[in-house]
VMD Tcl script that builds the backbone (N, CA, C; Angstrom):
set m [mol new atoms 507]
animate dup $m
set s [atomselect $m all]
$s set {name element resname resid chain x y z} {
  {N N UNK 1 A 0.849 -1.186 0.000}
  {CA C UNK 1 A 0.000 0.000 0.000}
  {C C UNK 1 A 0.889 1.242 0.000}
  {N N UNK 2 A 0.175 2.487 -0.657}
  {CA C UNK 2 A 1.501 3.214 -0.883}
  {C C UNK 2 A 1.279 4.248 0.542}
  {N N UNK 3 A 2.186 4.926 0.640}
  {CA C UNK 3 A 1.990 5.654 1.541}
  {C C UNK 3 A 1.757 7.422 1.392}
  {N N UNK 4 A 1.371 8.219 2.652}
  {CA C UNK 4 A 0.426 9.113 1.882}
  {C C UNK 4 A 1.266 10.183 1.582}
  {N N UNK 5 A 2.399 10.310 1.524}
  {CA C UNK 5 A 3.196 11.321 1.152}
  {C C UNK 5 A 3.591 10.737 -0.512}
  {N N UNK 6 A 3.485 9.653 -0.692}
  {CA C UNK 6 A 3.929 9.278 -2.711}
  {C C UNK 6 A 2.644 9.230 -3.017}
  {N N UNK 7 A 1.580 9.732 -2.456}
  {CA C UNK 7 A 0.165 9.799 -3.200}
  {C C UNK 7 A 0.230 11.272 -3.703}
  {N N UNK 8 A -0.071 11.392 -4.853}
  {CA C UNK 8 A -0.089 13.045 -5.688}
  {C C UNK 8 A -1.223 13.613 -4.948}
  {N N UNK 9 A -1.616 14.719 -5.788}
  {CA C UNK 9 A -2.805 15.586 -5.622}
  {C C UNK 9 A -3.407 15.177 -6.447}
  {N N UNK 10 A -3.315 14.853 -7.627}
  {CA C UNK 10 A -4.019 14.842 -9.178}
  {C C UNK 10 A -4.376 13.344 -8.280}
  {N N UNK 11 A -3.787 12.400 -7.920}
  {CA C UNK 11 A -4.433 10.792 -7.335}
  {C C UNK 11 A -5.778 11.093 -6.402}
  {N N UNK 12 A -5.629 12.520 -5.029}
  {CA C UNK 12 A -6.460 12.765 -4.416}
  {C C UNK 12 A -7.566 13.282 -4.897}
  {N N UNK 13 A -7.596 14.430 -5.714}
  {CA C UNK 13 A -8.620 14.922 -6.546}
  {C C UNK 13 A -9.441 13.942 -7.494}
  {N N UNK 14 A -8.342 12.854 -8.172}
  {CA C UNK 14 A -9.337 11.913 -8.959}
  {C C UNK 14 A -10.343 11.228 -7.594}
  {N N UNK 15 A -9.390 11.015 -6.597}
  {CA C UNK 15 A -11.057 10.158 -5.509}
  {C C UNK 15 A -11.813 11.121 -5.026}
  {N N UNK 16 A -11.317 11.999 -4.885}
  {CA C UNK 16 A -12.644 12.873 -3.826}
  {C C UNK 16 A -13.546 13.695 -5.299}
  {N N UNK 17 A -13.385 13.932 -6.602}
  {CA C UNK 17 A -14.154 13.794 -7.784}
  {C C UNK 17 A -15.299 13.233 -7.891}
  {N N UNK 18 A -14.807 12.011 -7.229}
  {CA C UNK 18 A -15.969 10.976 -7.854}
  {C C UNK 18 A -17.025 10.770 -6.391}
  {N N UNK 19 A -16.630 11.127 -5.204}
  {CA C UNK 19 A -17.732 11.303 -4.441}
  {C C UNK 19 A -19.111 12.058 -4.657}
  {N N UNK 20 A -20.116 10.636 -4.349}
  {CA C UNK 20 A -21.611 11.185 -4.931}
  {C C UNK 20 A -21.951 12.562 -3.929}
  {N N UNK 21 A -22.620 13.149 -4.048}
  {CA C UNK 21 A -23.958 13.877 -3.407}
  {C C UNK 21 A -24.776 12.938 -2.189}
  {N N UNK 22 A -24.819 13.291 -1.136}
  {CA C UNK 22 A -25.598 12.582 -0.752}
  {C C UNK 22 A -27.479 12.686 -0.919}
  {N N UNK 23 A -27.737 13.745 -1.254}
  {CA C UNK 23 A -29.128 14.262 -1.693}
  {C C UNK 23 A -29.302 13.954 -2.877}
  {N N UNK 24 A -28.368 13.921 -4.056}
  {CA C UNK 24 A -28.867 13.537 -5.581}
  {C C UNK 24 A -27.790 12.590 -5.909}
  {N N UNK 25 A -27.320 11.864 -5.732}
  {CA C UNK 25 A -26.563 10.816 -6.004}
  {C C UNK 25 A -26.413 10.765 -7.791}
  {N N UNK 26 A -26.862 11.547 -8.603}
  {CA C UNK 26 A -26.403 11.557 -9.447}
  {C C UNK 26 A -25.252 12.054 -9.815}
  {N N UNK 27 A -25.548 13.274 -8.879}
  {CA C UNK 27 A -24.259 14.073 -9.319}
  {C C UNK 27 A -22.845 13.798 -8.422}
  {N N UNK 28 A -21.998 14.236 -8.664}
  {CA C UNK 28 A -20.363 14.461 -7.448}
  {C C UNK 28 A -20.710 15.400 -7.192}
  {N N UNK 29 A -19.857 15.563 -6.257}
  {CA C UNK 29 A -19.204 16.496 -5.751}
  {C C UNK 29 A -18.916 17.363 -6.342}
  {N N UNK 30 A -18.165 17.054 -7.400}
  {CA C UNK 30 A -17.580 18.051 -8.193}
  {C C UNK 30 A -18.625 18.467 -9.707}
  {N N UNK 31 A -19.585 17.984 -10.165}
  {CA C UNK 31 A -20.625 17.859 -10.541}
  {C C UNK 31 A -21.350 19.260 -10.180}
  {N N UNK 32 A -21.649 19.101 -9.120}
  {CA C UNK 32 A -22.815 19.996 -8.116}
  {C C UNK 32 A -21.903 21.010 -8.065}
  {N N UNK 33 A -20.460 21.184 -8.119}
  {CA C UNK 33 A -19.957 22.671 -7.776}
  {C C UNK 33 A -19.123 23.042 -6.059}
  {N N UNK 34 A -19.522 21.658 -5.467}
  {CA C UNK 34 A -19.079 22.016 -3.820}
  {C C UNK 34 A -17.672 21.810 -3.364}
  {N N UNK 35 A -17.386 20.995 -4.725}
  {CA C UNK 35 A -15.542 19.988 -4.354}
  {C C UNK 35 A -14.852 21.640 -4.785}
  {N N UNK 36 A -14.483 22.229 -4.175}
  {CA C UNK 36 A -13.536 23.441 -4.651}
  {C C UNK 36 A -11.661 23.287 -4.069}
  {N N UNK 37 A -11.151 22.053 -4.004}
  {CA C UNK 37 A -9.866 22.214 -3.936}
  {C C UNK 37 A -9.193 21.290 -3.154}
  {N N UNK 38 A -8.150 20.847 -3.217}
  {CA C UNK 38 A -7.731 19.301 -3.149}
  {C C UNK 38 A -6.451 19.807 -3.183}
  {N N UNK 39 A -5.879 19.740 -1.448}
  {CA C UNK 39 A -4.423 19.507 -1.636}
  {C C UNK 39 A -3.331 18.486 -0.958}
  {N N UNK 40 A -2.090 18.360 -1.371}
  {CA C UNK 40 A -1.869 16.850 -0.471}
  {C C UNK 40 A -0.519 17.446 -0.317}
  {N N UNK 41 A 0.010 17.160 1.434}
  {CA C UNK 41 A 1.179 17.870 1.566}
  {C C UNK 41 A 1.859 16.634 2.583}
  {N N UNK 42 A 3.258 17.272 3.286}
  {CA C UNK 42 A 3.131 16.028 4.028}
  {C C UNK 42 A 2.858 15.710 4.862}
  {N N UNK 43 A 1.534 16.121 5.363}
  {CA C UNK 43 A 1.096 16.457 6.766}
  {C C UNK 43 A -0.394 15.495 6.341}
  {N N UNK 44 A -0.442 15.594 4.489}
  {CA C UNK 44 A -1.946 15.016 4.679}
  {C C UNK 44 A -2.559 15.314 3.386}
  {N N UNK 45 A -3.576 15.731 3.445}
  {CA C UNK 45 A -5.169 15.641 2.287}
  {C C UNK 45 A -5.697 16.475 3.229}
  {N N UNK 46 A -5.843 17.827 2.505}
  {CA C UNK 46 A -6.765 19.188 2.693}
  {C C UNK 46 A -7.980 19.105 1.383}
  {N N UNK 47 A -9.105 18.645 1.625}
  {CA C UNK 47 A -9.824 19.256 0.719}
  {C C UNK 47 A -11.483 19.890 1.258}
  {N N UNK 48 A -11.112 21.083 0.236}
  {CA C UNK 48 A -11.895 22.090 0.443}
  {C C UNK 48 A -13.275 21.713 -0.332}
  {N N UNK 49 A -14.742 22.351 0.622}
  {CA C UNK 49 A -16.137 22.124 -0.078}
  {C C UNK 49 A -16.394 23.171 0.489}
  {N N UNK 50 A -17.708 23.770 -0.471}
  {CA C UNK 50 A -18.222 24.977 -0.158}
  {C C UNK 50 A -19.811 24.828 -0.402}
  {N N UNK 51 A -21.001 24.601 1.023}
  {CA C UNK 51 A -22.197 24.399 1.045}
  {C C UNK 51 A -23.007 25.191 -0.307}
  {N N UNK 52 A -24.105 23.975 -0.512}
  {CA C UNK 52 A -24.948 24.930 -1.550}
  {C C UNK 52 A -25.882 25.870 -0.842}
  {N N UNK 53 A -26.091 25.698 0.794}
  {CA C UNK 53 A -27.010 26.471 1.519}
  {C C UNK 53 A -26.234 26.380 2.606}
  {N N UNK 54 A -26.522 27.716 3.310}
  {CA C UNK 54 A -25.685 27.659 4.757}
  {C C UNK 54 A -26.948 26.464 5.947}
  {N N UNK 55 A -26.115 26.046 6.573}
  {CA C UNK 55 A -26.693 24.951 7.305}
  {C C UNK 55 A -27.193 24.285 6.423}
  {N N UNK 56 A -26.500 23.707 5.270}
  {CA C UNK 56 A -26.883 21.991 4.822}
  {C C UNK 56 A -26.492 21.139 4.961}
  {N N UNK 57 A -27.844 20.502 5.791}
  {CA C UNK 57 A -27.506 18.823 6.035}
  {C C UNK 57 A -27.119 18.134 5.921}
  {N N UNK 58 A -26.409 18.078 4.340}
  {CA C UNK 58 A -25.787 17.054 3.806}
  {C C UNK 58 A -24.117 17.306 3.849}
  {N N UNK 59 A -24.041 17.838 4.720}
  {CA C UNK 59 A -22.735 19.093 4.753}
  {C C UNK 59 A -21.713 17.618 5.782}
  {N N UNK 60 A -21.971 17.157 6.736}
  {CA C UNK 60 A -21.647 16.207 7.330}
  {C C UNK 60 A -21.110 15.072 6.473}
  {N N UNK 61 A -22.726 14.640 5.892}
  {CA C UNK 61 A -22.562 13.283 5.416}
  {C C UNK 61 A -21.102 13.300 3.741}
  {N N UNK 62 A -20.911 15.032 3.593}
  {CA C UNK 62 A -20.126 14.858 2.376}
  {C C UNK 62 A -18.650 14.699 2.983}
  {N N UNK 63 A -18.402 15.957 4.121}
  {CA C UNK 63 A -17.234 15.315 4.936}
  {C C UNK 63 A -17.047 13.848 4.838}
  {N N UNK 64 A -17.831 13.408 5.460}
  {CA C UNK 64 A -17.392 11.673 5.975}
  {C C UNK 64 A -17.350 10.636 4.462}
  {N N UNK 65 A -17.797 10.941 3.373}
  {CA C UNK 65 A -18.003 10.296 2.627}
  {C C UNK 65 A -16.166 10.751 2.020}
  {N N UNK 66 A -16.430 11.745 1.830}
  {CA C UNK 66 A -14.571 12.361 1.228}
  {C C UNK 66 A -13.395 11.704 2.305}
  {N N UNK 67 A -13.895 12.224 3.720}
  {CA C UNK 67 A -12.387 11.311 4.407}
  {C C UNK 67 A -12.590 9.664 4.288}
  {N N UNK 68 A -13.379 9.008 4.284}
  {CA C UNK 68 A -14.028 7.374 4.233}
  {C C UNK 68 A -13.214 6.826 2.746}
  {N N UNK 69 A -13.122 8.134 1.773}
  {CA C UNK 69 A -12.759 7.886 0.305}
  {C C UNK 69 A -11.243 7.709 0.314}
  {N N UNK 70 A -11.273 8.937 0.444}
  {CA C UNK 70 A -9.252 9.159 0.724}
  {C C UNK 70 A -8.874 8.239 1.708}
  {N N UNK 71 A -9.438 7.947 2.540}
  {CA C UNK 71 A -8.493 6.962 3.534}
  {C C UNK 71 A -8.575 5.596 2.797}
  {N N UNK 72 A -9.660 4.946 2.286}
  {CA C UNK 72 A -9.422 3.731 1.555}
  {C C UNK 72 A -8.775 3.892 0.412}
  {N N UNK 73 A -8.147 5.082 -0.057}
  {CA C UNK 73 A -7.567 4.845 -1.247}
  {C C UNK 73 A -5.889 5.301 -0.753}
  {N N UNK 74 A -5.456 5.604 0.512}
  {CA C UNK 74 A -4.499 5.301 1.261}
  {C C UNK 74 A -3.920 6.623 1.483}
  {N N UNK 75 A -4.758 7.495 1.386}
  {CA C UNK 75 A -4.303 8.721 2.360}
  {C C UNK 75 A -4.377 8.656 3.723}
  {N N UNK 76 A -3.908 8.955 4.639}
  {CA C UNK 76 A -4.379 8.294 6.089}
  {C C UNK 76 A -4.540 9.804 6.743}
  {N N UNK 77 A -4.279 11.145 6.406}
  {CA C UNK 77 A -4.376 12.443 7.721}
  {C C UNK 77 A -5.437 12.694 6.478}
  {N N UNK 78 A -6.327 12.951 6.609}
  {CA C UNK 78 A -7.194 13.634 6.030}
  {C C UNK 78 A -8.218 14.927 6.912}
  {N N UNK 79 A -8.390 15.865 5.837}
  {CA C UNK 79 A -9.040 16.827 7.051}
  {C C UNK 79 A -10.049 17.645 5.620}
  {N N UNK 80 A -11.104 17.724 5.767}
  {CA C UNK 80 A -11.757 18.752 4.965}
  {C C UNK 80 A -12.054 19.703 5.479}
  {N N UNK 81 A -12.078 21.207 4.951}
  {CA C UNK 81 A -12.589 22.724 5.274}
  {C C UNK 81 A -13.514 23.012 4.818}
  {N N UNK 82 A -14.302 23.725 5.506}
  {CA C UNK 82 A -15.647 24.175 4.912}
  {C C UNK 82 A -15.512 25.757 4.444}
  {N N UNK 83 A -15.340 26.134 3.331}
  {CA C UNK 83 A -14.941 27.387 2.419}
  {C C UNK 83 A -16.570 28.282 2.113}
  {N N UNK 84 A -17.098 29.460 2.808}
  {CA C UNK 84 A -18.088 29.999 2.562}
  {C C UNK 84 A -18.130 30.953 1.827}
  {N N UNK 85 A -16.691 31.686 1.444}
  {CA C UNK 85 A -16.788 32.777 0.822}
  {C C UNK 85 A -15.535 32.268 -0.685}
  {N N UNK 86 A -15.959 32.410 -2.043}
  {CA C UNK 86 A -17.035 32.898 -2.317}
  {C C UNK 86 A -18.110 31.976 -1.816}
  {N N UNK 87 A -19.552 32.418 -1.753}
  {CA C UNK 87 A -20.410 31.611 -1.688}
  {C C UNK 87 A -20.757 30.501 -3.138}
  {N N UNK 88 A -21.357 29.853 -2.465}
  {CA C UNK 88 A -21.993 28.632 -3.839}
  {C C UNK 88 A -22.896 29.451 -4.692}
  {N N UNK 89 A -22.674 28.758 -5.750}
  {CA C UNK 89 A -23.543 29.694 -7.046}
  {C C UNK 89 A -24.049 28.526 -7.692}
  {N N UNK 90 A -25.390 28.578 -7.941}
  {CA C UNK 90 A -25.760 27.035 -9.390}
  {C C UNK 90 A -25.275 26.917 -10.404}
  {N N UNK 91 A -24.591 28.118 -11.233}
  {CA C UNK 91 A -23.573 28.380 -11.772}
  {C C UNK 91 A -22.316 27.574 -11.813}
  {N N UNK 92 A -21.909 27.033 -10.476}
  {CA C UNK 92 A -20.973 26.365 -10.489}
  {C C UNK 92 A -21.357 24.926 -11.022}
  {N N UNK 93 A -22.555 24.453 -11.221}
  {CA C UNK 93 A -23.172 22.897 -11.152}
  {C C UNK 93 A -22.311 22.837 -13.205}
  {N N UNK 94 A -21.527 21.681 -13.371}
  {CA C UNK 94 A -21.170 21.318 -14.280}
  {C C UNK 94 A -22.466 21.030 -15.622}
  {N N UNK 95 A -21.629 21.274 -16.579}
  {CA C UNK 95 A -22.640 20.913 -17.735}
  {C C UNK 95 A -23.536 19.335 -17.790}
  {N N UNK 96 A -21.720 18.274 -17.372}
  {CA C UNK 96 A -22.334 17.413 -17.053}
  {C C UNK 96 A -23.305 16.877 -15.935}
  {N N UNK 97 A -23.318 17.434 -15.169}
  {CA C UNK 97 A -24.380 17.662 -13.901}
  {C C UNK 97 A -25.401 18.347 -14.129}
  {N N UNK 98 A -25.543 18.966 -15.166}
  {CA C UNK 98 A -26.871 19.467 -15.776}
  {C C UNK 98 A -27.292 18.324 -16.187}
  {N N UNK 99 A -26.883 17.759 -17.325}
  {CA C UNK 99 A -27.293 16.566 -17.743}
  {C C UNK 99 A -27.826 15.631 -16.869}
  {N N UNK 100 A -27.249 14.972 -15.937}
  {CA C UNK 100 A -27.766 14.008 -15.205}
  {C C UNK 100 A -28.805 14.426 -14.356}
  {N N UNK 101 A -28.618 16.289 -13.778}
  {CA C UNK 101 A -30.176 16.420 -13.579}
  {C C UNK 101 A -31.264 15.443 -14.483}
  {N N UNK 102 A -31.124 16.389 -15.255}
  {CA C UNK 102 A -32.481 16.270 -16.489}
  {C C UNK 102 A -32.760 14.554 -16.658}
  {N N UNK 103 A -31.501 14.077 -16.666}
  {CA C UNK 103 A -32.190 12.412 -16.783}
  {C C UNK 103 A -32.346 12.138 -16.003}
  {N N UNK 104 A -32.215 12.408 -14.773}
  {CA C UNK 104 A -33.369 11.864 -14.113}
  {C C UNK 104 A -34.478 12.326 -13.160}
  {N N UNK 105 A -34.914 13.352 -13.994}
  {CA C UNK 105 A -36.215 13.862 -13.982}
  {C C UNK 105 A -36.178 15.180 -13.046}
  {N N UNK 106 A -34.994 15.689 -12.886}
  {CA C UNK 106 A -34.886 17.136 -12.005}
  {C C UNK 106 A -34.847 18.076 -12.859}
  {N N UNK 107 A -35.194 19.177 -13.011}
  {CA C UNK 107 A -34.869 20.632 -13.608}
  {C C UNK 107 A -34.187 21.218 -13.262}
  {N N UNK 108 A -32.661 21.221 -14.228}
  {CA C UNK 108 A -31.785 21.981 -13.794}
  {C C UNK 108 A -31.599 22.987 -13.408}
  {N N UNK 109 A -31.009 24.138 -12.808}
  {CA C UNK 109 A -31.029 25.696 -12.470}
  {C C UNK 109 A -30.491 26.832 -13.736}
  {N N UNK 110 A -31.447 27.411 -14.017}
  {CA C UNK 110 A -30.666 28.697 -15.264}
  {C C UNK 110 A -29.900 29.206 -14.814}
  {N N UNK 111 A -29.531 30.295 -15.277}
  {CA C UNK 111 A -28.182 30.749 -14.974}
  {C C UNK 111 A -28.917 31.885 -13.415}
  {N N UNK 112 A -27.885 32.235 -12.143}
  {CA C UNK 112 A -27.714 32.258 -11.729}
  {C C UNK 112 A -28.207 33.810 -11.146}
  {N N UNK 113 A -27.699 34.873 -12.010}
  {CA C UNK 113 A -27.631 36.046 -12.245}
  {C C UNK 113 A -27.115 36.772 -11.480}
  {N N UNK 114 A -26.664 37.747 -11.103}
  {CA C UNK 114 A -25.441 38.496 -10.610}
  {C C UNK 114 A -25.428 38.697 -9.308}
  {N N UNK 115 A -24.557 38.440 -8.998}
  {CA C UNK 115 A -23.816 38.498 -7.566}
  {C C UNK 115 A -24.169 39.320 -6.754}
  {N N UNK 116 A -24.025 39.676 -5.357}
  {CA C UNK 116 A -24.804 40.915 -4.504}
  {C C UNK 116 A -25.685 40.857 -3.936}
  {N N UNK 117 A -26.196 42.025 -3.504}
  {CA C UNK 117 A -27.280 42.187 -2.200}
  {C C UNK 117 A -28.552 41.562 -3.248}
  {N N UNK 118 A -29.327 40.502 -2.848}
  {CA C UNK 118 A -30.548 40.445 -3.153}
  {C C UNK 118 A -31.524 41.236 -2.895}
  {N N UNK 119 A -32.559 41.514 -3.896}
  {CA C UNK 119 A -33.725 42.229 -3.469}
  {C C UNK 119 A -34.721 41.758 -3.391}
  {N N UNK 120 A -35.355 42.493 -2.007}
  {CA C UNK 120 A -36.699 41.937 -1.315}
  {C C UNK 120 A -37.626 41.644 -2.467}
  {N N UNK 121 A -37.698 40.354 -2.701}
  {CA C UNK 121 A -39.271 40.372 -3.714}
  {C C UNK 121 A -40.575 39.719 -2.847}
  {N N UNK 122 A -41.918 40.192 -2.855}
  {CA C UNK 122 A -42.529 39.866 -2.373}
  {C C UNK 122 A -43.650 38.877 -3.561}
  {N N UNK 123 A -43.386 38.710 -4.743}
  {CA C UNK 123 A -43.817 38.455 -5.994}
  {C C UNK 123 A -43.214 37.062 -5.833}
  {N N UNK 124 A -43.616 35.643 -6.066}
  {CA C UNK 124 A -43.348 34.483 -6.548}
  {C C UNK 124 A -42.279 34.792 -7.939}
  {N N UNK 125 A -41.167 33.888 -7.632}
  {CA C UNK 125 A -39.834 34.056 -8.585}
  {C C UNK 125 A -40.312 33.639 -9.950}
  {N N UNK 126 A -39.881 34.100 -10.770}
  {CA C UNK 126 A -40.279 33.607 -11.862}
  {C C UNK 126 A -38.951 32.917 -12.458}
  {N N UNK 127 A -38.711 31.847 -13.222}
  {CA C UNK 127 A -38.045 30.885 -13.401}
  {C C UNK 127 A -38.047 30.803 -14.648}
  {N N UNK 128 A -37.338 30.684 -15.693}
  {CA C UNK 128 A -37.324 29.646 -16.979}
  {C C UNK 128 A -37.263 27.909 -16.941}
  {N N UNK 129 A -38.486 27.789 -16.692}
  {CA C UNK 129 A -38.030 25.831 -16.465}
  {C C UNK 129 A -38.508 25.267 -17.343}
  {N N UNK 130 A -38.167 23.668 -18.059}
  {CA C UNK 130 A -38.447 23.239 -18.907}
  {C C UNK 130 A -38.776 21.854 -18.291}
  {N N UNK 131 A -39.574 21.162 -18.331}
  {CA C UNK 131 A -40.395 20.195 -18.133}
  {C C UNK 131 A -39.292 18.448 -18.318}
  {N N UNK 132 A -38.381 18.313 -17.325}
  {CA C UNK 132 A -37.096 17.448 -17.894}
  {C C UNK 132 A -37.354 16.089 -18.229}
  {N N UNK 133 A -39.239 16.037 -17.918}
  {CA C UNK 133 A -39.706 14.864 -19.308}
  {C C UNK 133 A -40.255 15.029 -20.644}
  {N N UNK 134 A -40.790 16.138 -21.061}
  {CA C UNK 134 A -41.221 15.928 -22.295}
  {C C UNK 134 A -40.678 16.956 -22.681}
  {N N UNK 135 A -40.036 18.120 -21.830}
  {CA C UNK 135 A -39.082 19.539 -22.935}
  {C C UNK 135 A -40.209 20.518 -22.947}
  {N N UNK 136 A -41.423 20.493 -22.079}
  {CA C UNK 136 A -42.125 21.663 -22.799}
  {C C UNK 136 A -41.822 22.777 -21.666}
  {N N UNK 137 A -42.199 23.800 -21.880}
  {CA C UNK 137 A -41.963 25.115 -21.061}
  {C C UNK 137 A -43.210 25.560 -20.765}
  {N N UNK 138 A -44.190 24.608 -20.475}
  {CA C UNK 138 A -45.632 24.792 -20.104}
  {C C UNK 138 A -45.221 24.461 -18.201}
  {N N UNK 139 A -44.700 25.217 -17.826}
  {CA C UNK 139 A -44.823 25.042 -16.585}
  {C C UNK 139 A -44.683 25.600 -15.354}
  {N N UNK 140 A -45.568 25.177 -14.553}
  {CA C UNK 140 A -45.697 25.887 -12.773}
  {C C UNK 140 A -44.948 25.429 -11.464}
  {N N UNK 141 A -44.309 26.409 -10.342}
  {CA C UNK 141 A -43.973 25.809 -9.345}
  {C C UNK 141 A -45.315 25.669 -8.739}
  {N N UNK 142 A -45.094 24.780 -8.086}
  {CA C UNK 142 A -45.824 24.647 -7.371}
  {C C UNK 142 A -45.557 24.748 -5.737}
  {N N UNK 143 A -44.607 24.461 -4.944}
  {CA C UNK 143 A -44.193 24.969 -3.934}
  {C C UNK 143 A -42.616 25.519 -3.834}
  {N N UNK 144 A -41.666 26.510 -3.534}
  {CA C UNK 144 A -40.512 26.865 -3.333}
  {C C UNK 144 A -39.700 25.835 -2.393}
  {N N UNK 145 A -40.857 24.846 -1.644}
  {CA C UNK 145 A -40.172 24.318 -0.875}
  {C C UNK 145 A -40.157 22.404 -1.101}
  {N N UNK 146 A -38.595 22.133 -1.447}
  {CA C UNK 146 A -38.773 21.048 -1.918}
  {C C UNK 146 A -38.181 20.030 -1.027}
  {N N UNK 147 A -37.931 18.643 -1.049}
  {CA C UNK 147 A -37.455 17.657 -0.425}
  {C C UNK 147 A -36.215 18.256 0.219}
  {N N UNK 148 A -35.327 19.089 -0.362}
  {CA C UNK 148 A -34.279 19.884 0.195}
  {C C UNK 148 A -34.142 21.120 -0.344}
  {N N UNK 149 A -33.755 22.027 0.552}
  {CA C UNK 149 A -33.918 23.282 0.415}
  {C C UNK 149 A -33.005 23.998 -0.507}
  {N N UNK 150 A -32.872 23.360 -1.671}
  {CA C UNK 150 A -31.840 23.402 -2.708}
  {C C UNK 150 A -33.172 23.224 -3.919}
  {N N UNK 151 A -34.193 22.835 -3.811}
  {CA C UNK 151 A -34.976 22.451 -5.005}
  {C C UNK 151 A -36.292 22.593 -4.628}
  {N N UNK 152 A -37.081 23.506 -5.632}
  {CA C UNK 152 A -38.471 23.666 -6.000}
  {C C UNK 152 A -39.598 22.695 -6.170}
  {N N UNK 153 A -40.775 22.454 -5.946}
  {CA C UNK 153 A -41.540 21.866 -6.499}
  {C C UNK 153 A -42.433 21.918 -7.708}
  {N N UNK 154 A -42.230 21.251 -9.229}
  {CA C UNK 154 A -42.955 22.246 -9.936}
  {C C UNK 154 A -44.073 20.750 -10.476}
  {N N UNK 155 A -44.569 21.281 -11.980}
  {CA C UNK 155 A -45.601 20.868 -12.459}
  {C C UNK 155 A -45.293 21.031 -14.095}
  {N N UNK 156 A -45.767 20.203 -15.159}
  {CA C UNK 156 A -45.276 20.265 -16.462}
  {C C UNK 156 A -46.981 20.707 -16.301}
  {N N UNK 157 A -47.645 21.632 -16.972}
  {CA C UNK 157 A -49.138 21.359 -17.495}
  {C C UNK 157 A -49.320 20.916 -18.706}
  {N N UNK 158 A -48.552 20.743 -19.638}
  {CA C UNK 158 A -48.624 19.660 -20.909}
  {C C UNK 158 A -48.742 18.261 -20.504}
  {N N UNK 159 A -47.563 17.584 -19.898}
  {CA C UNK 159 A -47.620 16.228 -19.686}
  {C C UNK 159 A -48.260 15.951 -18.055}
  {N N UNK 160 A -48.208 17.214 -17.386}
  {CA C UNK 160 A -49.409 17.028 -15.985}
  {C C UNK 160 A -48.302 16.011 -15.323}
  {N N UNK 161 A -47.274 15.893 -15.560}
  {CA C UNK 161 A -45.985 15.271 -14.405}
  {C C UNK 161 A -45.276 16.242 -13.661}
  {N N UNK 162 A -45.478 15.794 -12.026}
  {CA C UNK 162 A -44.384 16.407 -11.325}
  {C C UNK 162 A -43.260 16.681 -11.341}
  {N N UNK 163 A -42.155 17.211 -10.657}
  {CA C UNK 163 A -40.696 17.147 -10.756}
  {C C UNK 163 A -40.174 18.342 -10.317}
  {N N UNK 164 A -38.867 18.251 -9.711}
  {CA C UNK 164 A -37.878 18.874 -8.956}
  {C C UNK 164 A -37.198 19.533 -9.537}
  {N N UNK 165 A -36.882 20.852 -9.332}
  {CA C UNK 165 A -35.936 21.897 -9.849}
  {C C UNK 165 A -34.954 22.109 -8.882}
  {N N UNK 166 A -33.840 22.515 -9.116}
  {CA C UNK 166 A -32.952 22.510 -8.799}
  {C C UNK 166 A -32.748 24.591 -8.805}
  {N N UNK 167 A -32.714 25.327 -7.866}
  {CA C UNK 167 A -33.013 26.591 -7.511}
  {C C UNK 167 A -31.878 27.422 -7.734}
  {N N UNK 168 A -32.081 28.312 -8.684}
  {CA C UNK 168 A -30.869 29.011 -9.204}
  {C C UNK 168 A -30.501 30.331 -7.923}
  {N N UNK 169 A -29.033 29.675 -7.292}
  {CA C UNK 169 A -28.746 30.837 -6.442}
  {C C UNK 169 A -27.340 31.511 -6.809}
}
mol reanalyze $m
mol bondsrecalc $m
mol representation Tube
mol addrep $m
């Protein structure tokens, strides 16, 4: 087994890459936008994630899944940081992580739009979403608040199927 100082960075980054999501298991880590930085010195495996929401839940289970990774692949000091600034953007979610939204049946997030103080809207958001079973743009949220507080509840009214959006922040 090698030991963790002849393990590269480019070796660490390929495993902690491929760690799923624990909320959408389609995507990684690096997929979704949260894996932001991977370093290996001789003290160890630093890698950096940055929440898609402050206080998310899944914020734990991605720690333990990244040190659980690196240590079976024979890093042994492992330590992850939790990086808030910049903040997470949907923006960051990969093309290919768009994709695997959509197949399997989530609505990906549009683009993001500019950085800064948000303004108070008291108006329901309006969204560009496209229906990620049949493609039509016949469609309604239906609640802001979804299985996780990362995703919408909407409605296709063409094909009258449910499905999850993924919330452009």
């Amino acid at each position: 087994m090698p030991t963790a100082t002849s393990l590269t960075r480019d070796q660490a980054y390929d495993v902690a890459r491929q760690v799923a999501d624990p909320e959408m298991p389609m995507l990684t880590l690096a997929d979704l936008g949260v894996l932001r930085s991977v370093e290996v010195d001789d003290a160890g495996v630093v890698v950096a994630i940055t929440p898609t929401y402050s206080g998310c839940p899944a914020m734990a289970t991605m720690r333990d899944d990244l040190v659980h990774r690196l240590r079976d692949a024979g890093f042994d000091d492992v330590r992850v940081r939790v990086e808030l600034e910049p903040a997470w953007s949907s923006d960051w979610i990969t093309e290919r992580g768009r994709r695997a939204l959509a197949e399997h049946g989530i609505s990906p997030p549009g683009p993001a739009g500019p950085a800064g103080p948000v303004a108070l809207r008291l108006l329901p958001t309006r969204r560009d979403l496209r229906c990620p079973r049949c493609g039509s743009d016949a469609t309604e949220v239906t609640s802001e608040f979804g299985a996780t507080a990362c995703k919408a509840l909407c409605r296709c009214t063409d094909c009258r199927e449910p499905f999850e959006h993924v919330k452009e922040i």
